[in-house]
Backbone as a chain_set.jsonl record, in Angstrom:
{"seq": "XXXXXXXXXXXXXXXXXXXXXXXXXXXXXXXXXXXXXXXXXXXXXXXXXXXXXXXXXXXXXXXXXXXXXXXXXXXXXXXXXXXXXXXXXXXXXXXXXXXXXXXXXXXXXXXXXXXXXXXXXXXXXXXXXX", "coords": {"N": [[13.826, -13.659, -34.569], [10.582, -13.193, -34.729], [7.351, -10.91, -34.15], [5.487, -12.716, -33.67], [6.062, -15.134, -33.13], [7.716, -14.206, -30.603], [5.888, -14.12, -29.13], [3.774, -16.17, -28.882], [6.106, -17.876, -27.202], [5.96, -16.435, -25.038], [3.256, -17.112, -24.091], [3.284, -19.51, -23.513], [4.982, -19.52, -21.209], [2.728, -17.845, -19.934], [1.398, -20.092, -19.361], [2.745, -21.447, -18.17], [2.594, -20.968, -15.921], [0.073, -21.023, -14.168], [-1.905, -23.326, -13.738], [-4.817, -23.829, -14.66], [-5.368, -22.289, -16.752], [-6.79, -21.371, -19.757], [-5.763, -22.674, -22.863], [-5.526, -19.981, -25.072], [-6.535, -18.075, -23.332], [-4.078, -17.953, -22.778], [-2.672, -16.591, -24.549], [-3.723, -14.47, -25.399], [-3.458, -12.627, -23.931], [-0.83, -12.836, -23.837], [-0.198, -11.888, -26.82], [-1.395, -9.277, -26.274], [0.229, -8.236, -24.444], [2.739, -7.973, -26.532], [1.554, -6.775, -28.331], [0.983, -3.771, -27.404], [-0.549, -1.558, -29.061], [-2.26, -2.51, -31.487], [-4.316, -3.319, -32.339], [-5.096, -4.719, -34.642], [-3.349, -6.52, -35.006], [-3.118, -7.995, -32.663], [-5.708, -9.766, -32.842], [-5.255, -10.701, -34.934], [-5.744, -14.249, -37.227], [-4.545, -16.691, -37.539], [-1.732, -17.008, -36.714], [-2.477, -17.05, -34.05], [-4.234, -19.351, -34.467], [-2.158, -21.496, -34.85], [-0.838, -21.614, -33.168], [-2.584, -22.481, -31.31], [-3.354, -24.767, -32.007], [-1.162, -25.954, -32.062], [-1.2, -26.544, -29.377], [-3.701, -28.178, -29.21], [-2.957, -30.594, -30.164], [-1.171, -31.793, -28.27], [1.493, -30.943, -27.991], [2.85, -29.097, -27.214], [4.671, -28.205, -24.367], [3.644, -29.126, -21.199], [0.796, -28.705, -21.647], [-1.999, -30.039, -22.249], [-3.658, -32.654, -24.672], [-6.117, -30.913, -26.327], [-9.38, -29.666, -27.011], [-9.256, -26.71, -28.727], [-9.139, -25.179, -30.339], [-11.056, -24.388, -33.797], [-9.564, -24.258, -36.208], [-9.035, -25.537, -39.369], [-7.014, -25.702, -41.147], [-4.6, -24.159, -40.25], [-3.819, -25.907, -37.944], [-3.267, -28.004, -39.31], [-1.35, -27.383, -40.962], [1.244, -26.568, -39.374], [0.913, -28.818, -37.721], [2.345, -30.207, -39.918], [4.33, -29.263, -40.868], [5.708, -29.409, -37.94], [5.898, -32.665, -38.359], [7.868, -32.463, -40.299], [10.141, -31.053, -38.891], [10.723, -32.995, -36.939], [12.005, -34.717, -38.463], [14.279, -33.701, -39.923], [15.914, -31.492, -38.539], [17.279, -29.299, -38.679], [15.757, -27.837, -40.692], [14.262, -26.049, -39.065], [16.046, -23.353, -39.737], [15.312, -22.769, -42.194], [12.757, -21.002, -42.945], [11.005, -20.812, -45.475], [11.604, -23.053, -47.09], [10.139, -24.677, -44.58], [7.482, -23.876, -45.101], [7.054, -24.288, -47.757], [6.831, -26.954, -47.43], [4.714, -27.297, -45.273], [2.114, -26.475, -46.432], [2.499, -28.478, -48.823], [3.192, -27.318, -50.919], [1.613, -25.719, -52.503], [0.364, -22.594, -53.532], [-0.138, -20.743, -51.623], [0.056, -17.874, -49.281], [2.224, -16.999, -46.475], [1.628, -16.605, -43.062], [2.815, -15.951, -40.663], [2.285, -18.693, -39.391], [4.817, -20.504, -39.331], [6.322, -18.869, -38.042], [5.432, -18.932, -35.666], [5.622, -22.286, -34.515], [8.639, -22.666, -35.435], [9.743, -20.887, -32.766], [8.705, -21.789, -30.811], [9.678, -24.431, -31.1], [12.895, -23.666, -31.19], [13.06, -22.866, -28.51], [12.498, -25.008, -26.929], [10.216, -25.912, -26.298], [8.782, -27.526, -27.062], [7.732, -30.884, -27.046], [8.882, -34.153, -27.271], [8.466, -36.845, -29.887], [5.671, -36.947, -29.862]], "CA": [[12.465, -14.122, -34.379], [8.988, -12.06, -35.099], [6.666, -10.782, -32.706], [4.772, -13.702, -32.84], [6.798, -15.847, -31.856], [7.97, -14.016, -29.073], [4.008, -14.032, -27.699], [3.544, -17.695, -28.595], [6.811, -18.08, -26.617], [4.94, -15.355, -23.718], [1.726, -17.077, -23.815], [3.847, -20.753, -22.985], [5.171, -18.804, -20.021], [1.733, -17.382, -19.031], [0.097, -21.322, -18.736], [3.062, -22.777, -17.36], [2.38, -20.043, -14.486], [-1.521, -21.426, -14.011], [-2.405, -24.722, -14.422], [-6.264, -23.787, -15.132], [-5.538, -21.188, -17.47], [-6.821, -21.821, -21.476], [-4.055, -21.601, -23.976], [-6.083, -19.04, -25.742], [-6.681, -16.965, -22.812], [-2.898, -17.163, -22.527], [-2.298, -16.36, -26.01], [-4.726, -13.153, -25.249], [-2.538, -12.054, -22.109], [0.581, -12.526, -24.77], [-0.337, -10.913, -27.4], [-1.851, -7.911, -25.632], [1.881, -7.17, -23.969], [3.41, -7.773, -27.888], [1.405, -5.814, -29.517], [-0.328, -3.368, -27.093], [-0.946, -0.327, -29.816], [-2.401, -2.81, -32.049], [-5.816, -4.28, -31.934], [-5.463, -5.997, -35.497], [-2.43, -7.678, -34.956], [-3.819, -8.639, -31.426], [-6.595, -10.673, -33.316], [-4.403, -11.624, -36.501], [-6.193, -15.276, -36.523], [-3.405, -17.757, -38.112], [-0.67, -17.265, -36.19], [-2.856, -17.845, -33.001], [-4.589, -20.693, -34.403], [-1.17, -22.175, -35.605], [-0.581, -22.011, -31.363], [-3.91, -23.679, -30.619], [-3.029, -26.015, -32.638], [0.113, -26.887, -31.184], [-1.548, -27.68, -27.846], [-4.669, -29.014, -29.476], [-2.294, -31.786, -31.1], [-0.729, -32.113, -27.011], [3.22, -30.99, -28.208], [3.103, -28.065, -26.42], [5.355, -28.817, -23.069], [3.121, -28.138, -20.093], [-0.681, -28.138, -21.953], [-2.929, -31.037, -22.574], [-4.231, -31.94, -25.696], [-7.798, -30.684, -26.416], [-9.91, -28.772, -28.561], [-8.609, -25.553, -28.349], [-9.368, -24.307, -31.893], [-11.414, -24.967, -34.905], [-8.988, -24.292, -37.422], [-8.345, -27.499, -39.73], [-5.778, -25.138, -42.336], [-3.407, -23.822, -39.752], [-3.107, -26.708, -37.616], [-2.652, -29.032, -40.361], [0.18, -26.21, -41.753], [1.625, -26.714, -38.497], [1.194, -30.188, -37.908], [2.914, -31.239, -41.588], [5.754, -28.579, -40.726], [6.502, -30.437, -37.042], [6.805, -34.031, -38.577], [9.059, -32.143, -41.219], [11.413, -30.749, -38.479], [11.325, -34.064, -36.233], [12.872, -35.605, -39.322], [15.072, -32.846, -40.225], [15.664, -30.043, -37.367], [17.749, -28.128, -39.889], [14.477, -26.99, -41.46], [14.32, -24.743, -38.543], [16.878, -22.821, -40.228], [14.911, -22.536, -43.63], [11.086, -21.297, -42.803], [10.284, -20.496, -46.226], [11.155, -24.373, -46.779], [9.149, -25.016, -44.417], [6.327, -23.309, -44.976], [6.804, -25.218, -48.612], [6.385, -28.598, -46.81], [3.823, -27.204, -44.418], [1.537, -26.486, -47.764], [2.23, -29.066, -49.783], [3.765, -26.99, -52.266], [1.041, -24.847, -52.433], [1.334, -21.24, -53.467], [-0.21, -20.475, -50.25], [0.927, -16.419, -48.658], [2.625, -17.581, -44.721], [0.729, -15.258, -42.131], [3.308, -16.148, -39.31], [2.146, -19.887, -38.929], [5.803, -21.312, -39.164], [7.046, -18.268, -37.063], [4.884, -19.381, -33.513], [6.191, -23.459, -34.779], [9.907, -22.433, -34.922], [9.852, -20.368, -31.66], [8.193, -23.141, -29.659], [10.927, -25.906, -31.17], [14.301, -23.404, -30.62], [13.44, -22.781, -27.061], [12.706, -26.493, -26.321], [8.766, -25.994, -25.867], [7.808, -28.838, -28.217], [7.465, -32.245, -26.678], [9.271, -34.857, -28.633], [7.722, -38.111, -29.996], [4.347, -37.054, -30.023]], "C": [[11.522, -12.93, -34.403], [8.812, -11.865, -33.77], [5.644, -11.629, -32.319], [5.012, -14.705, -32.74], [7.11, -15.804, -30.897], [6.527, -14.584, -28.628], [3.929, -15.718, -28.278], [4.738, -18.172, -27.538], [6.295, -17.392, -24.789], [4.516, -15.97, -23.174], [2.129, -18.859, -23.146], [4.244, -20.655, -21.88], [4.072, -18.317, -19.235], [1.297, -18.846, -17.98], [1.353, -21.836, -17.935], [3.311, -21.825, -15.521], [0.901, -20.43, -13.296], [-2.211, -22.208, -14.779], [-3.695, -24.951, -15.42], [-6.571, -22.985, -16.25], [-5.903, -21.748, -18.634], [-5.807, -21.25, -22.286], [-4.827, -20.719, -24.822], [-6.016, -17.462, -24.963], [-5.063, -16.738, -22.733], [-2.571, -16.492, -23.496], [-3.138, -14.657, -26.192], [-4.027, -12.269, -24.574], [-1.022, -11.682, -23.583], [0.436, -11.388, -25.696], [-0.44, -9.474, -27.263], [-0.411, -7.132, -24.991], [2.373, -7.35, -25.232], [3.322, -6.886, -28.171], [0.069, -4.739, -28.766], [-1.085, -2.957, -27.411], [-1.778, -0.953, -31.166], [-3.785, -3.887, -31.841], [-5.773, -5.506, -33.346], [-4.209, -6.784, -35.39], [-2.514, -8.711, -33.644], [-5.01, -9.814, -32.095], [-6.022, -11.57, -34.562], [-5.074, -13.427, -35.679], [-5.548, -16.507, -36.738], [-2.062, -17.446, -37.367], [-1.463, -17.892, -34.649], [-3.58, -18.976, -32.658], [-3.339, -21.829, -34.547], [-0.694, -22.639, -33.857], [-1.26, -22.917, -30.823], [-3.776, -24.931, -30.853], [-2.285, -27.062, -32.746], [-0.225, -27.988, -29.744], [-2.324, -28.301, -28.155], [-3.66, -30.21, -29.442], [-1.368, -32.28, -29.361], [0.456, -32.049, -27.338], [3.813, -29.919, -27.373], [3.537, -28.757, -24.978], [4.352, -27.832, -21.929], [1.536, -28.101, -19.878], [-0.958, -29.804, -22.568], [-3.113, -30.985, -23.417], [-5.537, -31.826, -25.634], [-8.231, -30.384, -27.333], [-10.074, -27.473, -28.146], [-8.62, -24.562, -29.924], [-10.244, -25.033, -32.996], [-10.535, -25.286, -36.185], [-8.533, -25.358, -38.014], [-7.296, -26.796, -41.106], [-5.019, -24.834, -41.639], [-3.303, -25.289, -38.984], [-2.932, -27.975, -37.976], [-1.185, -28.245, -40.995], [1.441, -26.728, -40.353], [2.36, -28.454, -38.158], [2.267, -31.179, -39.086], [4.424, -30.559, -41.045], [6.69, -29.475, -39.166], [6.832, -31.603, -37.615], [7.902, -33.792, -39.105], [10.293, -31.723, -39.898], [11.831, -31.927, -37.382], [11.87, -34.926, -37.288], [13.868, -35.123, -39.509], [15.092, -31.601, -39.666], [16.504, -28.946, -37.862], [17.048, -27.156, -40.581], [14.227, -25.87, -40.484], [14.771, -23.459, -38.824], [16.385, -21.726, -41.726], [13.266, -22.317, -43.072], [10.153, -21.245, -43.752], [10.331, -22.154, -46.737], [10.152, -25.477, -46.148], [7.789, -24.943, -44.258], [6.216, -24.236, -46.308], [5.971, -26.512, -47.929], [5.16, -28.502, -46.441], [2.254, -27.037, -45.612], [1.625, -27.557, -48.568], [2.818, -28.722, -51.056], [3.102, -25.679, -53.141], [1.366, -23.249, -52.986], [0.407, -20.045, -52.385], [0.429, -18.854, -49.254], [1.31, -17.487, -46.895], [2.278, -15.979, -44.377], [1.114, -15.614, -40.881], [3.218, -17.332, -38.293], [3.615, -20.751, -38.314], [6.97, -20.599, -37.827], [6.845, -19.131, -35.574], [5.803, -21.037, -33.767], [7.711, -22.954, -34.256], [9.841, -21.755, -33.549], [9.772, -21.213, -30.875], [9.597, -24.143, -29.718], [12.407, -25.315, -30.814], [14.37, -23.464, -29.125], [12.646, -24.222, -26.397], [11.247, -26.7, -25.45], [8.033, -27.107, -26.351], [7.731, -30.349, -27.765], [8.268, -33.386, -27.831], [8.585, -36.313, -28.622], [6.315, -38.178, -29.849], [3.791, -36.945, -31.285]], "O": [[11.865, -11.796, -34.067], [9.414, -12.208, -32.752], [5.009, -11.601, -31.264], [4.188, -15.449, -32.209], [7.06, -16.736, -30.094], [6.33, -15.46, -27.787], [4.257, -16.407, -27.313], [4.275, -19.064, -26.828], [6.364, -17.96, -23.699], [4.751, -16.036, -21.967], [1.321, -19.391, -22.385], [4.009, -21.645, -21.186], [4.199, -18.274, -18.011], [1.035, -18.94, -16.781], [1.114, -22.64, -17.033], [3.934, -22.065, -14.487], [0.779, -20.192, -12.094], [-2.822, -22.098, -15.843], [-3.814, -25.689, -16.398], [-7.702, -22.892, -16.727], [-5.352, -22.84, -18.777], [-5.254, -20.16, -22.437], [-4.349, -21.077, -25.899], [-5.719, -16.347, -25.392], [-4.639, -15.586, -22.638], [-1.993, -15.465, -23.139], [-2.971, -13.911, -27.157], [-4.136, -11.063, -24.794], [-0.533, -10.635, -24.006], [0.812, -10.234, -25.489], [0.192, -8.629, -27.897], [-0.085, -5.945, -25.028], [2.785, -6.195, -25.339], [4.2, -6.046, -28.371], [-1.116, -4.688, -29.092], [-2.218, -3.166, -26.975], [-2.049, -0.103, -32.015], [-3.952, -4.959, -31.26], [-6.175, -6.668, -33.299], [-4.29, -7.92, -35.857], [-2.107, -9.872, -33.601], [-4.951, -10.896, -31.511], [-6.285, -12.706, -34.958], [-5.031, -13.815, -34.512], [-5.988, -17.467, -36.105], [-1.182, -18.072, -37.959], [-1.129, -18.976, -34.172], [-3.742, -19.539, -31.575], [-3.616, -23.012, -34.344], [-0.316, -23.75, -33.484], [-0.912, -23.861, -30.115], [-3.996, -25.926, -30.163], [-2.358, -28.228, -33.134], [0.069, -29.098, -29.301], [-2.215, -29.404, -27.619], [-3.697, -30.814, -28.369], [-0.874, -33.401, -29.477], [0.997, -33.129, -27.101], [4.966, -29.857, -26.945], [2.893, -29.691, -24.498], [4.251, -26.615, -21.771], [0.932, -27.774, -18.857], [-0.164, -30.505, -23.195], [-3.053, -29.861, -23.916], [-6.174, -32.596, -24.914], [-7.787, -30.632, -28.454], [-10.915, -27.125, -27.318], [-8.114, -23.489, -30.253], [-10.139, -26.257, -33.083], [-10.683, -26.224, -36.969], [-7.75, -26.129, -37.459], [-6.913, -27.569, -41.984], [-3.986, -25.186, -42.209], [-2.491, -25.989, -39.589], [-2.553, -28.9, -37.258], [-0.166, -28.812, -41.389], [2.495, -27.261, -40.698], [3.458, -29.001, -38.251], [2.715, -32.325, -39.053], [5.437, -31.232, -40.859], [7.817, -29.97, -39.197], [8.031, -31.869, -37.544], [8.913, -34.43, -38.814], [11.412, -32.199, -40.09], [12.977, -31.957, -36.935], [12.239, -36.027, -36.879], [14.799, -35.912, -39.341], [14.435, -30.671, -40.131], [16.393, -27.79, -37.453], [17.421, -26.051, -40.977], [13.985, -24.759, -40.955], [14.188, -22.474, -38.37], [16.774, -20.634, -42.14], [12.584, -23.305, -42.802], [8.953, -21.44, -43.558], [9.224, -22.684, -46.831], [9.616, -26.485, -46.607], [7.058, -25.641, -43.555], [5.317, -25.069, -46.202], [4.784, -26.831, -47.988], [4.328, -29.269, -46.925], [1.309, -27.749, -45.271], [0.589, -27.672, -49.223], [2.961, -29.465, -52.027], [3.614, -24.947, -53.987], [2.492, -22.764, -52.865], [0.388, -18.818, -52.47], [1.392, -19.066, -48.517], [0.663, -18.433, -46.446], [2.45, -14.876, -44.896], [0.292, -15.69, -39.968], [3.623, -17.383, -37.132], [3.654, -21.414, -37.277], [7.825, -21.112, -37.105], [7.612, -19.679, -34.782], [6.839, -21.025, -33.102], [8.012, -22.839, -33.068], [9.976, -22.772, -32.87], [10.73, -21.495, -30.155], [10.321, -24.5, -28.788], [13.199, -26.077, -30.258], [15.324, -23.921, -28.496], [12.284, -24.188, -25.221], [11.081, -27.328, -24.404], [6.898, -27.483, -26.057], [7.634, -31.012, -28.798], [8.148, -33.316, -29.054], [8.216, -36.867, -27.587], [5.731, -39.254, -29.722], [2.573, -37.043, -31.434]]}, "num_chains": 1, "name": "protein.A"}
């Protein structure tokens, strides 16, 4: 697993520490211990919308859903890639597969969207049936 997965995996650990916390600000707290020496990978903005986007959509175990991001390209990338692995959890396995799916087919670059997704679904962060 990447390093941003670990911190989407972090930043799931920060909120389920403080109920009131915003998954952003946790995702701020994460990142910042990932990647301390690194201010642009601290802001990189698709992998941490691809997070927001998780809880926006309420799959995230622990976080409400809300509006927790603008982005309507990552957490649609996101979104297409979860139905794909609640059909087939094998795809976990394959991310350049599912980064296919998550696109459309697209020829689309992946900027660590499917990384934060898989991380969340191996360690059993993802809510099922939502």
């Amino acid at each position: 697993m990447g390093k941003y997965g670990k911190t989407a995996e972090l930043a799931v650990e920060v909120l389920s520490k403080s109920e009131s916390m915003a998954p952003r600000a946790a995702w701020n707290i994460a990142v910042a211990r990932v990647f301390p020496d690194s201010q642009s990978c601290q802001i990189k903005g698709c992998p941490r919308d691809s997070f927001l986007g998780l809880c926006a959509m309420g799959v995230v175990e622990g976080v409400p859903p809300g509006n927790y991001t603008r982005s309507v390209k990552n957490k649609g990338y996101v979104s297409r890639a979860l139905a794909a692995l609640r059909s087939n959890s094998a795809l976990s396995e394959n991310e350049d597969r599912l980064w296919n799916i998550a696109t459309n087919g697209a020829k689309t670059v992946p900027n660590h969207q499917i990384e934060v997704l898989i991380a969340l679904w191996r360690q059993g962060r993802i809510r099922n049936g939502l």
